[in-house]
C-alpha positions in Angstrom: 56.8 -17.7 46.2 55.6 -19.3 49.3 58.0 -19.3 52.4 59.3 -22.6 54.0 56.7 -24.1 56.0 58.1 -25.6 59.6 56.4 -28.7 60.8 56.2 -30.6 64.2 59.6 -30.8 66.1 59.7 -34.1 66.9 62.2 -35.9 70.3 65.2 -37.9 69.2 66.6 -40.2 71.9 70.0 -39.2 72.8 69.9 -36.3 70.5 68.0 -33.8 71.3 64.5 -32.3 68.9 64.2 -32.7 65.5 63.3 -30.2 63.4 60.8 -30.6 60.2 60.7 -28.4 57.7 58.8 -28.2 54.1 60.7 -26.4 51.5 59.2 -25.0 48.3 62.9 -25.3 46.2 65.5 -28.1 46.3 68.3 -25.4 46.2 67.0 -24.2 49.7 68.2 -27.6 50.6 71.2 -27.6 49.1 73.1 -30.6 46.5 75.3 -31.7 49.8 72.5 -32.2 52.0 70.2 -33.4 49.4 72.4 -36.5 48.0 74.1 -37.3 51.5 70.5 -38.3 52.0 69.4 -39.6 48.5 72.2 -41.5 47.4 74.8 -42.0 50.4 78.6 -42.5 49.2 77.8 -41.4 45.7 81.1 -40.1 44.6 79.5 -36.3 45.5 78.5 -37.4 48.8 81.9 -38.6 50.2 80.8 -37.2 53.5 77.9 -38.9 53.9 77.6 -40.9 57.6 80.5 -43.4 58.5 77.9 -46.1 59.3 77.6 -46.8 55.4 80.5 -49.1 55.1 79.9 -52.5 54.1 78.2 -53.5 50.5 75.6 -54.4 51.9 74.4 -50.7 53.4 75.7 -49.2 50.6 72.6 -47.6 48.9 72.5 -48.7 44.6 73.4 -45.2 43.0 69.8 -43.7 41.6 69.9 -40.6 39.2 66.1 -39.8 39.6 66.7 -38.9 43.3 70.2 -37.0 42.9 70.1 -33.6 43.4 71.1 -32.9 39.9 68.0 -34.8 38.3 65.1 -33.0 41.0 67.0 -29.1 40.4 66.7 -29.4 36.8 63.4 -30.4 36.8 62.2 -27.3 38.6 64.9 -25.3 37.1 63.6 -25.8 33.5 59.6 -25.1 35.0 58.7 -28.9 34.0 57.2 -28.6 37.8 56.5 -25.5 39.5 54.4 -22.0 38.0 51.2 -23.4 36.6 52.4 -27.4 35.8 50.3 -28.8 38.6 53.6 -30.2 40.8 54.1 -27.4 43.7 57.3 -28.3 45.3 57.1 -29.6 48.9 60.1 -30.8 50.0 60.2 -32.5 53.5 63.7 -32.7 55.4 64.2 -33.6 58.9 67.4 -31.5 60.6 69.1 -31.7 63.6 69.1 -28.9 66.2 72.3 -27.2 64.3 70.7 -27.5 60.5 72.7 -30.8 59.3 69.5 -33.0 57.2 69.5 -36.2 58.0 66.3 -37.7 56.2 64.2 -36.0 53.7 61.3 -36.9 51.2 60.6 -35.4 47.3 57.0 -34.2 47.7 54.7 -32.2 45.3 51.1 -30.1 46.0 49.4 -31.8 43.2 46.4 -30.0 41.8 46.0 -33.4 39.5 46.9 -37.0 39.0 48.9 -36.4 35.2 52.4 -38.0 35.0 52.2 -40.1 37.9 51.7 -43.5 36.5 49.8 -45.1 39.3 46.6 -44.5 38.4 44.0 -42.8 41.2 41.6 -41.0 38.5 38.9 -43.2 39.5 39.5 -42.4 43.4 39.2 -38.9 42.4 36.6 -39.1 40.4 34.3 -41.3 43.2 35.0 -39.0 46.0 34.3 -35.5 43.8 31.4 -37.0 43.0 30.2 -37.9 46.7 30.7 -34.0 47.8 34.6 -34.5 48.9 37.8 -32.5 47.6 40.7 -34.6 46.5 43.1 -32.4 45.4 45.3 -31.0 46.3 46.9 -34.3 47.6 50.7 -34.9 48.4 52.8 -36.8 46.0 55.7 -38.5 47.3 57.7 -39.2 44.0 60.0 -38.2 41.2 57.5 -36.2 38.7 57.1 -38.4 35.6 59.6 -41.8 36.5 57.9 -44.5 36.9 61.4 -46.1 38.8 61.3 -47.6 42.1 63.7 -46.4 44.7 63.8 -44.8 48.3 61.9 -42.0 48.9 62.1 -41.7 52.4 65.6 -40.4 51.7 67.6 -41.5 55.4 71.4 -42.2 55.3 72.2 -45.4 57.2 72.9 -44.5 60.9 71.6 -45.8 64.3 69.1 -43.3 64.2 68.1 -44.3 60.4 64.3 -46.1 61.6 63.8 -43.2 63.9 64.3 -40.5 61.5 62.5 -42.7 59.0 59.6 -42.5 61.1 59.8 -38.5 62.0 59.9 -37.9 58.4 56.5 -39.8 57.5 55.1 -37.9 60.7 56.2 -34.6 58.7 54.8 -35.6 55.8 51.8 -36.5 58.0 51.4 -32.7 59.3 52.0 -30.9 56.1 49.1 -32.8 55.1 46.8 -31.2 57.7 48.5 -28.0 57.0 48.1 -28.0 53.3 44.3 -29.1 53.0 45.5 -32.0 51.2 43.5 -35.2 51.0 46.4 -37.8 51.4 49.6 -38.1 51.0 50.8 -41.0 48.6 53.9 -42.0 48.6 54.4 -44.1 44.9 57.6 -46.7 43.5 58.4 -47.1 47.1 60.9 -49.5 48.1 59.1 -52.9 49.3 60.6 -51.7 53.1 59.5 -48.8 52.6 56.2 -50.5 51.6 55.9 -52.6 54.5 56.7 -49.6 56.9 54.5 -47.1 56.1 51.7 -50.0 56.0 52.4 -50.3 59.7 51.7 -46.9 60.0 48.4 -46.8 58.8 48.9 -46.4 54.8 47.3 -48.4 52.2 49.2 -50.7 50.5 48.9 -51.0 46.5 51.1 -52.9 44.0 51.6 -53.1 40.3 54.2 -54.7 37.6 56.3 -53.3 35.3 58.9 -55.3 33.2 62.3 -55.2 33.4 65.0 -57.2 31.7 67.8 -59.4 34.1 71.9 -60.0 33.4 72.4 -63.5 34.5 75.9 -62.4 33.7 75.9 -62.6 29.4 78.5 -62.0 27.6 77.0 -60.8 24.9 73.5 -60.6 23.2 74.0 -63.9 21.6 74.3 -65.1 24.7 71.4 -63.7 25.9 69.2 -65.2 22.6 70.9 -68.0 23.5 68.7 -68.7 26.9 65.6 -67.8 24.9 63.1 -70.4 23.1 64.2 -70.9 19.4 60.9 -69.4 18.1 61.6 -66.3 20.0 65.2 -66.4 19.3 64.2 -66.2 15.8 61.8 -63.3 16.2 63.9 -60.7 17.7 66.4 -62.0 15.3 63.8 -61.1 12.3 62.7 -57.6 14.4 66.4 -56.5 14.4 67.7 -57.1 11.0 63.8 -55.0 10.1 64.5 -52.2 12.2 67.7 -51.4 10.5 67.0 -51.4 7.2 66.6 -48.5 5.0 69.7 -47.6 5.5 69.5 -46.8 9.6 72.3 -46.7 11.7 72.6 -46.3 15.7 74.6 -44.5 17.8 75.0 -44.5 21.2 75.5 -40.6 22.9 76.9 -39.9 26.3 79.2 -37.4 28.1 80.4 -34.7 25.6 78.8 -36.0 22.5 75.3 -34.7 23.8 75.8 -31.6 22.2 73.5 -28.6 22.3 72.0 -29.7 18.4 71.9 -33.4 19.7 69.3 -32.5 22.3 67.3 -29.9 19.7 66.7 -33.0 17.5 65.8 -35.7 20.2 63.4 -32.6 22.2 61.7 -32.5 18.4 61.4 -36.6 18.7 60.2 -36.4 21.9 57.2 -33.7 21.6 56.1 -35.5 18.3 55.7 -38.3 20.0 54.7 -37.6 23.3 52.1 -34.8 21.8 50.6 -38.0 20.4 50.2 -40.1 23.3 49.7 -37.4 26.6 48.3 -34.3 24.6 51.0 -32.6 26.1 54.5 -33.6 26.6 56.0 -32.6 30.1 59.6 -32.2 30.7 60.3 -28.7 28.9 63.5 -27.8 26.6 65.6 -26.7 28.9 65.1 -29.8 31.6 67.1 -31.4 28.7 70.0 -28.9 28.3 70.5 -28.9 32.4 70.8 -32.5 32.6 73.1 -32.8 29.7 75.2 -30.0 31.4 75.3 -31.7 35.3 74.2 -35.4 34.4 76.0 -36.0 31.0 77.8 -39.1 32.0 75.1 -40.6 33.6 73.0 -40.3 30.7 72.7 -42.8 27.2 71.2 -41.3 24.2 70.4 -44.1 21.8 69.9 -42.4 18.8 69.2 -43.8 15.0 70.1 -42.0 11.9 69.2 -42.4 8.4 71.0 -40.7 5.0 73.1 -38.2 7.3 69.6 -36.8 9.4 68.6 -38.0 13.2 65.1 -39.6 12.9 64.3 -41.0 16.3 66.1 -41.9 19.5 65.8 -42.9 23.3 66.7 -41.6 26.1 68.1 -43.9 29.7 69.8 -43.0 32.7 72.6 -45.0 34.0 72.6 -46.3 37.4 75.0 -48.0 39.2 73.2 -51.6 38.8 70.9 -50.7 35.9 69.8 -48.8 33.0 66.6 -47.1 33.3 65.2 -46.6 30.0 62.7 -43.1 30.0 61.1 -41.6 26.9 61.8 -42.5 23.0 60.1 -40.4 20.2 60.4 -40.5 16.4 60.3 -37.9 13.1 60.2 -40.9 10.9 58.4 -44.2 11.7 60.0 -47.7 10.5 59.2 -51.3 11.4 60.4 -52.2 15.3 62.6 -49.2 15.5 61.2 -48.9 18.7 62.3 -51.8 20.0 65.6 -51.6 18.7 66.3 -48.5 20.6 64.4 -48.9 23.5 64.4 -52.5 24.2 67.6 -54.4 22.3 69.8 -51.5 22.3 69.2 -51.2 26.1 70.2 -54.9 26.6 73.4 -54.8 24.4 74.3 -51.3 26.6 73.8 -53.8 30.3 75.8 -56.2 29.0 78.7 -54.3 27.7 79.0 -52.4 30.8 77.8 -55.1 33.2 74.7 -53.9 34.6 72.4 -55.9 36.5 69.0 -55.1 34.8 67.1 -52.3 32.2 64.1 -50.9 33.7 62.5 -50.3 30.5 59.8 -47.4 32.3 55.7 -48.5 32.7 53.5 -51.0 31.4 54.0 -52.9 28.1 53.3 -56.7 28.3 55.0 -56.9 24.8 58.2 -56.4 26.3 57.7 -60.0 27.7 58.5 -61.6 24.5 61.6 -59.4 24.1 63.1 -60.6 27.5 61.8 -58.4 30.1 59.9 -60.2 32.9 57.1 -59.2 35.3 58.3 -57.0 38.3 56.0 -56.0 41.2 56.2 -52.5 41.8 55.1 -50.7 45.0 53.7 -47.7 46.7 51.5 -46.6 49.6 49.0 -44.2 50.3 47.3 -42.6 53.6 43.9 -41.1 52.8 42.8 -38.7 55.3 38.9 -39.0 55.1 37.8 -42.2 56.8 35.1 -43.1 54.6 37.5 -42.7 51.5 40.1 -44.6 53.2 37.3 -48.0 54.0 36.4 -47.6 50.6 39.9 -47.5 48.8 41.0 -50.4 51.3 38.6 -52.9 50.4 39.4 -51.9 46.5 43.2 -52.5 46.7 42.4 -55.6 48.7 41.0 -57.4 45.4 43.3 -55.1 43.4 46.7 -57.3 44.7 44.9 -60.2 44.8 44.6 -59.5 40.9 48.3 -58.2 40.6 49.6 -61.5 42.4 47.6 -63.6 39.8 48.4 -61.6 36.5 52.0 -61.3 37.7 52.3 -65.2 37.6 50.9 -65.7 34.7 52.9 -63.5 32.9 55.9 -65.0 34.4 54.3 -68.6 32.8 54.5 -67.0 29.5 58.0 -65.8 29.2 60.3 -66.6 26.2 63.0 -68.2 27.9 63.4 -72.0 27.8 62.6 -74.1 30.1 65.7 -75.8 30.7 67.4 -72.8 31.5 65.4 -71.9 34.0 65.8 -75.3 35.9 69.1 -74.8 35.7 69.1 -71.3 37.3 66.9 -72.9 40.1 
């Protein structure tokens, strides 16, 4: 085990140095410290800074960044040991130890189970004579969900410490021989401030599915074209015949033998699509054990035996939808569980939107909509850095374009949307 690497101290006005530190567990930081940062007045995090009082400041509740999520993941080895994902925590402290911004950051060795794509960056500059990896990763290992990652509690210090933090990151860069740092499903602040520090800006969409406050999934079809109306209609009644029932899991129902069968759905199915599946067993047994209520299983069975099921995170405003896998394979039982399942779920308990995980324009005709998605990346070789620049240039002005007319094609009718306007 490598020992804690200390960074730059860096001058606070009024307040005396800052320290910097990179830590190589989240437990050296500590499930206090960590969500007072990450999710400030989460019910766990009642101490978190008195300047956090209105709605407005009050940070949406994200599982991903909790404490809870990030220690299971290196707790069960699905990063750490030989998976590619060397832990690098950054947190910025005060003179007497209290943290008061920090950043989830890997060594990566590669660019697997990122989901913004740099393999041909890589690939360019290895081939030119240069080294890209390691590189810093700035992210939650294998979630393509946007949210904070420069983890700073609201205070009158917060752009300040914001801005120490990125200079940490900044200097473990240098220290660790990495290549960049890249900082990926950024906030679109977060986006805009580090590209006034000299990171590249990059954007992509996913699809995600908005409440405009339904009352129930009739409701929802409701607002839809009558051709597609009738085709999830026709999808649905498919999906759950043969005898298929679902059955939505949460708090003490995911059981020890629940998570055995849905572990077994979701190697089968991710062996098939990555080669190799990443979260490990026990990632599964730890979150069901600290995360349980925050956690949906949506899970089919058929003649008394589990054959498939999906697996979302509840947020405070959403429900982020992760992996799915299946044992047996049936017409759209996929997007029953992953997609109409999901909406039914937001509706019953009055969440905002599903975040339905990466890619996938055929969610469009199921309801979910283009969303642009953002991250940002400093390059530390300045010919890389010219190069990548002018790429990502034509890249957004390809993003912009495909994201509208994606938006052009959605089912919902057109009267509806008038009257939303």
């Amino acid at each position: 085990m490598t020992r804690d690497k200390r960074l730059h101290d860096h001058p606070q006005t009024g307040t005396g140095e800052l320290r910097v530190v990179a830590v190589n567990a989240i437990s050296d930081i500590g499930a206090t410290a960590w969500d007072g940062c990450a999710n400030p007045l989460h019910p766990k995090c009642e101490e978190s800074s008195s300047h956090a009082q209105t709605t407005d400041q009050i940070r949406a509740y994200n599982p991903f960044l909790s404490y809870d999520f990030l220690s299971a993941l290196e707790a069960s080895k699905s990063v750490g040991g030989h998976s590619g994902w060397q832990v690098q925590h950054v947190v910025v402290q005060t003179p007497d130890g209290t943290a008061v911004a920090a950043a989830p950051c890997y060594l990566k060795a590669h660019s697997r189970g990122e989901y913004v794509f740099d393999h041909g960056w890589a690939d360019a500059y290895e081939r030119a004579g240069g080294r890209y990896y390691p590189k810093l990763q700035v992210a939650v290992p294998f979630t393509p969900v946007t949210g904070p990652r420069l983890l700073v509690p609201p205070s009158p210090h917060a752009d300040e410490r914001r801005g120490t933090l990125v200079a940490g990151l900044l200097d473990l860069c240098r220290i660790d021989g990495a290549s960049g740092v890249h900082v990926t499903f950024a906030t679109e602040d977060e986006y805009r401030f580090l590209g006034e520090r000299g990171f590249l800006q990059r954007m992509d969409q996913q699809f995600h599915w908005e409440n405009a406050g339904y009352g129930s999934f009739d409701d929802f079809l409701a607002a839809l074209a009558a051709r597609k109306r009738k085709t999830i209609r026709r999808e649905r009644h498919a999906a759950l015949t043969n005898g298929i029932e679902v059955h939505w899991l949460t708090g003490r129902d995911l059981t020890e033998d629940v998570w055995d069968h849905f572990f077994a759905f979701y190697m089968e199915t991710g062996s098939r699509k990555w080669g190799r599946p990443y979260l490990t067993r026990p990632f599964f047994s730890l979150v069901g054990a600290t995360m349980r209520d925050r956690i949906l299983l949506v899970m089919a069975k058929r003649a008394g035996h589990w054959i498939a099921g999906a697996i979302n995170f509840i947020g405070s405003h959403a429900l982020f939808g992760r992996h799915w896998g299946a044992i047996e394979h049936h017409p759209f039982l996929h997007f029953e569980l992953c997609y109409y399942q999901a909406i039914d779920y937001a509706i019953a308990h009055k969440l905002m939107r599903v975040e339905a995980g990466a890619q996938g324009e055929h969610k469009i005709a199921r309801g979910y909509m283009p969303t642009t998605t953002f991250s940002a990346h400093y390059i530390a070789d300045p010919a890389l850095r010219r190069a990548i620049a002018d790429y990502l240039k034509r890249e957004r002005t390809y993003v912009a374009a495909a994201g509208t007319e994606l938006a052009a094609a959605g089912p919902y009718r057109h009267d509806v949307h008038l009257e939303a306007d």
